[in-house]
N, C-alpha and C positions, 0 to 999 in steps of 0.2 A: 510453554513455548507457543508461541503465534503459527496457525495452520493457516492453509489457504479457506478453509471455509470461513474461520473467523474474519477474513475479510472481504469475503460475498456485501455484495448487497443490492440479492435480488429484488426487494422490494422498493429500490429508490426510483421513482421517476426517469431520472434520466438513463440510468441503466436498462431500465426497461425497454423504453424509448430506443435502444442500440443494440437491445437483441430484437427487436422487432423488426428493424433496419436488416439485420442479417437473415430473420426469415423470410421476408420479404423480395429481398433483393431477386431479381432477377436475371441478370447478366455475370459475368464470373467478377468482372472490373468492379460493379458493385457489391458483390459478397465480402469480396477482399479489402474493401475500402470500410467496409459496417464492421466486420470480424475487426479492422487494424483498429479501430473506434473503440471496440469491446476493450480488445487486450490492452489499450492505452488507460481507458478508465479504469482494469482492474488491475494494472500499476500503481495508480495514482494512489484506489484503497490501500492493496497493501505497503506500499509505501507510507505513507501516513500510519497506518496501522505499525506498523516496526515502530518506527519514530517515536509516535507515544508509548510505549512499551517500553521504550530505551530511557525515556524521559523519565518513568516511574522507578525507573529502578536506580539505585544508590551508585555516588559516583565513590571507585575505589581508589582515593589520592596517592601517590607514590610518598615513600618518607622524604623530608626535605635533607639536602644535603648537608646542613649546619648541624643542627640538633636533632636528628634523624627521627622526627614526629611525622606523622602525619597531615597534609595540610588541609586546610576545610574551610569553604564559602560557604 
């Protein structure tokens, strides 16, 4: 199962770039504006992250109504 560390990714550029944003900031309006930046980006990982995960893994077809087999693309 997919953790939230599997889909860190402290080492990317632009992530970096948004928590630096959030040490930086100086004023409350900006903290919360660089942190809403964070939490967006690190939706974005684990959203993709799930998705591919769902992707790899086999689809379980229902039997078909007629001849009660299983169907498969």
């Amino acid at each position: 199962m997919l953790g939230l560390h599997d889909s860190r990714r402290d080492d990317d550029p632009d992530v970096q770039r948004l928590l630096c944003a959030v040490a930086e900031a100086r004023a409350l309006t900006a903290f919360i504006l660089a942190a809403w930046q964070v939490a967006r980006a690190l939706t974005v990982h684990l959203v993709e992250a799930v998705l591919a995960e769902w992707a790899r893994q086999p689809t379980a077809w229902p039997p078909g109504p007629v001849c009660d087999t299983a169907k498969r693309r």
